[in-house]
VOKOLDO-308404 format. One record per residue (C-alpha): z, x, y; residue in three letters; residue number from 0. Coordinates in steps of 0.02 Angstrom, whole numbers. Layout:
VOKOLDO-308404
REC	Z	X	Y	ALA	NUM
...
END
This chain:
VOKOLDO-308404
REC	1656	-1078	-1961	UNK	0
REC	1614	-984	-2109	UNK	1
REC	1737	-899	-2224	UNK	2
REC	1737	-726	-2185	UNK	3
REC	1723	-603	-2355	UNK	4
REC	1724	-401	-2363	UNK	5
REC	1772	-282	-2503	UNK	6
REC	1796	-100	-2468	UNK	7
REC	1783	50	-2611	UNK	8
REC	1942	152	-2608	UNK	9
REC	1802	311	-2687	UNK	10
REC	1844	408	-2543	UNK	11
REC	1921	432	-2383	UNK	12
REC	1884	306	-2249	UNK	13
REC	1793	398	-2092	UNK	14
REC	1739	372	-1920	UNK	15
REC	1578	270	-1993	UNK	16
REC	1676	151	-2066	UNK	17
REC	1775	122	-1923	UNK	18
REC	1646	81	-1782	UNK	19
REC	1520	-5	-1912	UNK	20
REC	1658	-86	-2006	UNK	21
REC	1834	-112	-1973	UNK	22
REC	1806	-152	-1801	UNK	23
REC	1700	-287	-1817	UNK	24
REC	1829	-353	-1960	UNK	25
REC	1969	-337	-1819	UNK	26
REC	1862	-464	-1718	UNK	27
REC	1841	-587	-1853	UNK	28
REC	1990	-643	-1933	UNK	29
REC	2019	-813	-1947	UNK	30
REC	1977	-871	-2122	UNK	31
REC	1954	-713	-2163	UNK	32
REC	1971	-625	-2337	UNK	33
REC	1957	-432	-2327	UNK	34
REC	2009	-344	-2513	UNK	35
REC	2024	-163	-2589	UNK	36
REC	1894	-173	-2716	UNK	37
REC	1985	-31	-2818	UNK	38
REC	1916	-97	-2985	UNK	39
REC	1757	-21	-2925	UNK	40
REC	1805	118	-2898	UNK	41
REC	1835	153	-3101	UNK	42
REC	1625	129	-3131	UNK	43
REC	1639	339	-3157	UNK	44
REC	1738	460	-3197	UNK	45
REC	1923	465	-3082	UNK	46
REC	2081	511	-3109	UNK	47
REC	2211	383	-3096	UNK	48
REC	2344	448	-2972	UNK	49
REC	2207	482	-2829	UNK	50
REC	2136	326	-2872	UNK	51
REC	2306	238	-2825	UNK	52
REC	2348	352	-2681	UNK	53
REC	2168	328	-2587	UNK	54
REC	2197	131	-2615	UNK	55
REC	2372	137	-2543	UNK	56
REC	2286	255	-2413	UNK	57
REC	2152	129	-2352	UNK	58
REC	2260	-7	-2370	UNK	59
REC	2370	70	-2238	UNK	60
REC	2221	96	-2141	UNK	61
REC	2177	-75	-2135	UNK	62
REC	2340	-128	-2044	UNK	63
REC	2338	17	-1925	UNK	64
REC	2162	-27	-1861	UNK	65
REC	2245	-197	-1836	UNK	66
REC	2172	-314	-1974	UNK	67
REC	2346	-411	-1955	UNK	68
REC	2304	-568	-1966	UNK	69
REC	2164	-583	-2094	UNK	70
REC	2218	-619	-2291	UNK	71
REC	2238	-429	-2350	UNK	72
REC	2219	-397	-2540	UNK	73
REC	2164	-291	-2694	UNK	74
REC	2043	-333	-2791	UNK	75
REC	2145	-280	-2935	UNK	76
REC	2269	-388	-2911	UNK	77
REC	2197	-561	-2931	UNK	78
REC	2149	-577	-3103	UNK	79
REC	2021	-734	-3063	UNK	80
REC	1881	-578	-3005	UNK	81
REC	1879	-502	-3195	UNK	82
REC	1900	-689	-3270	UNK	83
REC	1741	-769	-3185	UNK	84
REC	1660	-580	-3189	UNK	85
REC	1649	-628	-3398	UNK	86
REC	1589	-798	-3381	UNK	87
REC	1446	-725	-3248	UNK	88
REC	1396	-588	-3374	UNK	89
REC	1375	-718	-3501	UNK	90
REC	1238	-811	-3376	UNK	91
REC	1173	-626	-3337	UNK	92
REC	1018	-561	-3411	UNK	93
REC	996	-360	-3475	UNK	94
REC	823	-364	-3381	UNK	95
REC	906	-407	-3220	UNK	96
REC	1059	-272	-3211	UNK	97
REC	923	-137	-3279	UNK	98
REC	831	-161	-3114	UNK	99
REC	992	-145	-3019	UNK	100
REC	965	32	-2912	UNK	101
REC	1158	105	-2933	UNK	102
REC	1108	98	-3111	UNK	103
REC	933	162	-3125	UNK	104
REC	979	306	-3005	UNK	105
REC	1146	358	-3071	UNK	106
REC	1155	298	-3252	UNK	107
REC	1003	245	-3357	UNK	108
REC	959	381	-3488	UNK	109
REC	1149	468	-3496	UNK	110
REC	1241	415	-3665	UNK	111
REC	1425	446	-3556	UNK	112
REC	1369	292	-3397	UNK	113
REC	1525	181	-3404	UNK	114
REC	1482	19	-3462	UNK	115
REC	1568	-41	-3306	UNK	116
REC	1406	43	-3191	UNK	117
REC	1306	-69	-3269	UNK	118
REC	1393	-220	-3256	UNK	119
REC	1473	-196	-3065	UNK	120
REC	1359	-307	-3001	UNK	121
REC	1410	-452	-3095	UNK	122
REC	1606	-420	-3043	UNK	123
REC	1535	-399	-2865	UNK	124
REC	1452	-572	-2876	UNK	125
REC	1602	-644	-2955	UNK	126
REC	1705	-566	-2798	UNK	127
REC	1576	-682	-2698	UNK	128
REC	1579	-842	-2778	UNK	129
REC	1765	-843	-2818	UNK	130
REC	1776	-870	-2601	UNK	131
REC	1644	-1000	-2584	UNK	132
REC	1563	-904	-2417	UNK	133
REC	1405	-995	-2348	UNK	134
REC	1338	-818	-2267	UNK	135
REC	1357	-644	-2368	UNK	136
REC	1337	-513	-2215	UNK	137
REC	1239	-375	-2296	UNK	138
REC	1155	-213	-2257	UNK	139
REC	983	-178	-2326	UNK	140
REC	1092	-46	-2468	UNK	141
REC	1172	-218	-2528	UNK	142
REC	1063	-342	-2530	UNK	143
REC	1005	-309	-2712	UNK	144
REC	1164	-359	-2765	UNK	145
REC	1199	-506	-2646	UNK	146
REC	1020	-577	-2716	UNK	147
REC	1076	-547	-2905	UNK	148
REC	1224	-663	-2858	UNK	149
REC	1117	-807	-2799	UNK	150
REC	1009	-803	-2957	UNK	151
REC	1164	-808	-3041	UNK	152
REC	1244	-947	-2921	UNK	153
REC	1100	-1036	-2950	UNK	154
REC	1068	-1019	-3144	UNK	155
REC	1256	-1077	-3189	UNK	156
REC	1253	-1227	-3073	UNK	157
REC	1107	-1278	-3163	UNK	158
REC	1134	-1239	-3324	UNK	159
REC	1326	-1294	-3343	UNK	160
REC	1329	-1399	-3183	UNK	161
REC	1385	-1380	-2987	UNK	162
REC	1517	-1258	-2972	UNK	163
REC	1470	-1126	-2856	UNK	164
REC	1420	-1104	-2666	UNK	165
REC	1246	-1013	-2669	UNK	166
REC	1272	-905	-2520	UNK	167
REC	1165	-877	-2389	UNK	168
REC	1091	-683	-2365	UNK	169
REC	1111	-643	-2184	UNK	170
REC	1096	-487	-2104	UNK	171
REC	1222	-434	-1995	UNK	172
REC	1229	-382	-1794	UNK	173
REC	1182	-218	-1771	UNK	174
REC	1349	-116	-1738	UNK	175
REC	1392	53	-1726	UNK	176
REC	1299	162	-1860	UNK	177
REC	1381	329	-1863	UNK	178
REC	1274	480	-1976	UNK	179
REC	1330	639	-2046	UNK	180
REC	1340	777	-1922	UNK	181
REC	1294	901	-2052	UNK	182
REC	1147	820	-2122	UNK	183
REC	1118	650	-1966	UNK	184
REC	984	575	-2081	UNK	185
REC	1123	515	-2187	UNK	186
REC	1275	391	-2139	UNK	187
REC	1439	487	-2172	UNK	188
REC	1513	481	-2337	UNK	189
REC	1686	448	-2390	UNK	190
REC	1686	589	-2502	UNK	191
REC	1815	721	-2501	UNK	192
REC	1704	861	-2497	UNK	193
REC	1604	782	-2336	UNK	194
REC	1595	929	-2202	UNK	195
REC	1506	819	-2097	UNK	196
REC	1626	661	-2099	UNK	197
REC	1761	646	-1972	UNK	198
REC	1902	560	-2078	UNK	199
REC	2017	429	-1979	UNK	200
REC	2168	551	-2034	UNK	201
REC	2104	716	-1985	UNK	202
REC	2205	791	-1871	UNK	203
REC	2114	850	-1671	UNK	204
REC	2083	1031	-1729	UNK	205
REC	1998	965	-1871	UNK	206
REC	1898	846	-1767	UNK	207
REC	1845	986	-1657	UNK	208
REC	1803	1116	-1782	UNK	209
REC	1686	968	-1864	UNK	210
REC	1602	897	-1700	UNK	211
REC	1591	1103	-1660	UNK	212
REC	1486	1149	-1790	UNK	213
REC	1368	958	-1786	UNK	214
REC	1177	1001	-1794	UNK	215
REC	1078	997	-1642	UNK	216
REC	910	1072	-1616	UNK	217
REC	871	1213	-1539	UNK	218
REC	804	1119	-1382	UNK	219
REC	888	1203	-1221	UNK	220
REC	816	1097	-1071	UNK	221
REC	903	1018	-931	UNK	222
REC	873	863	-1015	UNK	223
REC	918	911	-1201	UNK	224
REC	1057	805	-1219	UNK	225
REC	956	637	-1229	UNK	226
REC	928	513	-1371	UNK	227
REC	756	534	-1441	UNK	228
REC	708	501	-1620	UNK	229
REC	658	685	-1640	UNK	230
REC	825	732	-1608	UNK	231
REC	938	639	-1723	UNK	232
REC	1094	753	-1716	UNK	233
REC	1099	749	-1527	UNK	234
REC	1051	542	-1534	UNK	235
REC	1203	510	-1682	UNK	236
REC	1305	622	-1566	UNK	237
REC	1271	526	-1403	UNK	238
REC	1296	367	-1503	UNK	239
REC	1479	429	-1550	UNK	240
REC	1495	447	-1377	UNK	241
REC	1469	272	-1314	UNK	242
REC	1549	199	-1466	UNK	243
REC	1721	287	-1422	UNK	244
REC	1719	235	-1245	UNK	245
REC	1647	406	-1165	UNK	246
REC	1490	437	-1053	UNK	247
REC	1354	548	-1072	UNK	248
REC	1330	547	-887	UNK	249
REC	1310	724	-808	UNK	250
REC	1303	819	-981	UNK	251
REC	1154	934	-986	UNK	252
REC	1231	1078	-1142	UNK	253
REC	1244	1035	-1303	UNK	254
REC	1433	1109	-1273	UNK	255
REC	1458	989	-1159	UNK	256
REC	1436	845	-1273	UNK	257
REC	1534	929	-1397	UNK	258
REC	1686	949	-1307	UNK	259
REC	1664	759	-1234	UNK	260
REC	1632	673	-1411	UNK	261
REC	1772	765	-1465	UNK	262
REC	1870	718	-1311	UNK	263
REC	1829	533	-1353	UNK	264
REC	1841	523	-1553	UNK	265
REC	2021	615	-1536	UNK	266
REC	2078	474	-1411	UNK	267
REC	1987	336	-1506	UNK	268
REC	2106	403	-1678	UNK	269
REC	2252	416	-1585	UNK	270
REC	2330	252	-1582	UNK	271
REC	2275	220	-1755	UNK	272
REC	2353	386	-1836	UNK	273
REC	2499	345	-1740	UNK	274
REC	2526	168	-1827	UNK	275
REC	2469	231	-1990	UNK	276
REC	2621	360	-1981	UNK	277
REC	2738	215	-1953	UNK	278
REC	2682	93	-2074	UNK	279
REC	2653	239	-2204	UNK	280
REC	2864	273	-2185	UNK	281
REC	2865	93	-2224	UNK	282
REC	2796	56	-2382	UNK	283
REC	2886	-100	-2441	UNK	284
REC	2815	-177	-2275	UNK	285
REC	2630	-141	-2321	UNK	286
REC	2657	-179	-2510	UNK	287
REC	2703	-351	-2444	UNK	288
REC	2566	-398	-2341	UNK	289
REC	2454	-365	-2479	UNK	290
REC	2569	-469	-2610	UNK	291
REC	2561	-602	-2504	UNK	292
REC	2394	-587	-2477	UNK	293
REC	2353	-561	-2664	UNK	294
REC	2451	-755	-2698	UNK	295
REC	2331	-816	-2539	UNK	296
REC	2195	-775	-2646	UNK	297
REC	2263	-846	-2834	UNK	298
REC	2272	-994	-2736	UNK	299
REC	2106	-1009	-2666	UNK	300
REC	2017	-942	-2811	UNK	301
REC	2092	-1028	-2959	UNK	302
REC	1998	-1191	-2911	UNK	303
REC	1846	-1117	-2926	UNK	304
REC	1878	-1038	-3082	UNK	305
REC	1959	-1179	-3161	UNK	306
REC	1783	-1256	-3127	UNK	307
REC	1669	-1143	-3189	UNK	308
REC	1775	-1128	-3359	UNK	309
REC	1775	-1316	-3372	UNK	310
REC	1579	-1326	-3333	UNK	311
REC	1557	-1192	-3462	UNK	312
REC	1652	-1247	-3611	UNK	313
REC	1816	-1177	-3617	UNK	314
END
């Protein structure tokens, strides 16, 4: 079976999008399965240090109470073979190739103050790749830039210094749940603070309500208006919600309607994982020590593969 690899941004908090497109397919696939805070990625702009650490601590929480239990839990951060084989890949990296790379042409080329981390992320991202050995990187289409810089990377150090790394395969994954803003549904939700349109897994059920409330429609008032038609994307994102928590759309004909039953069925869907995120958040030490232990899983499995590529490289 192949070895299971997925690295989550602590930029933000985590919402209902990353939920039902992401967690919960990571809850069903967790054997051999390595699932890290990538909070080193987070530092690629401006941040300031104590929200940094309490939105990793956060989502690392998070993790456990959506009941990743039983995959190998870790940060990024906190296995020191990511930044180690990160330097050896940027010495195999060309300029040419991270110039091309979109997160820097759109949100760095041309500004004296980019971090020089923006520009080289993708070369710690392939590094958090290869240090696992996966056979199949999983990737959405937003990804796959950076999935294909680590093959051409895979590939140019195994043949210039020798075979050290798995070139991964670029698969994409089953469709799952994909879960847009409701202010703006043309656009997945966002994990950013200021997000009116993102239903965060912590938000209490007024908040829920006052968000799903005030979700754009259409002005459409037919017996049939609540149907899923691509010229209606709020209603179709809304509907989707729907099915994703567990509700029905059956015998809803207002827009009200499917309001109050979307925010029927997000509000149970949070429940039970609010409700295990308060316990293990009054436990600390407990959570601290799944990912400690998880963080010596991965020393373990990674320091082979660095050892390697050092060795094939010279030092």
């Amino acid at each position: 079976m192949n070895r299971q690899l997925s690295l989550l941004t602590p930029s933000g908090h985590l919402t209902l999008g990353n939920l039902l497109g992401a967690l919960r397919p990571m809850a069903a696939r967790q054997d051999d399965a390595y699932y890290g805070l990538s909070d080193l990625h987070a530092m690629t702009s401006t941040h300031d240090p104590a929200l940094l650490r309490a939105r990793t601590t956060e989502m690392a929480t998070l993790l456990l109470a959506a009941g990743l239990d039983r995959a190998t839990l870790f940060l990024q951060s906190r296995v020191p073979a990511h930044t180690q084989l990160a330097y050896l890949l940027e010495c195999t990296a060309y300029t040419g190739e991270l110039n091309r790379m979109i997160q820097f042409k759109e949100k760095g080329r041309g500004n004296d103050s980019t971090r020089v981390s923006l520009y080289t992320y993708p070369v710690l991202m392939a590094a958090d790749i290869l240090l696992y050995r996966p056979t199949e990187v999983p990737v959405g289409a937003d990804q796959r830039q950076h999935v294909e810089l680590t093959r051409d990377l895979a590939i140019r150090f195994n043949n210039t210094y020798g075979a050290v790394f798995t070139v991964p395969a670029v698969v994409t994954p089953a469709a799952g749940a994909r879960v847009m803003d409701l202010s703006d549904p043309t656009r997945k939700m966002s994990k950013s603070a200021d997000a009116a349109g993102s239903v965060f897994l912590l938000d209490p059920p007024d908040v829920v309500r006052r968000k799903v409330a005030r979700a754009v429609t259409d002005s459409d008032t037919g017996t049939d208006a609540v149907r899923a038609d691509p010229d209606k994307p709020g209603v179709t994102n809304l509907l989707e919600i729907l099915t994703a928590c567990g509700g029905s759309a059956d015998g809803l004909t207002t827009y009200g309607a499917l309001k109050r039953s979307v925010t029927d069925a997000v509000v149970a869907e949070l429940e039970p994982l609010q409700k295990r995120y308060a316990e293990l958040a009054a436990d600390p030490t407990y959570v601290d020590g799944v990912y400690r232990t998880g963080a010596e899983r991965c020393r373990e499995v990674t320091a082979p593969v660095l050892a390697a590529a050092e060795a094939a490289i010279g030092i």
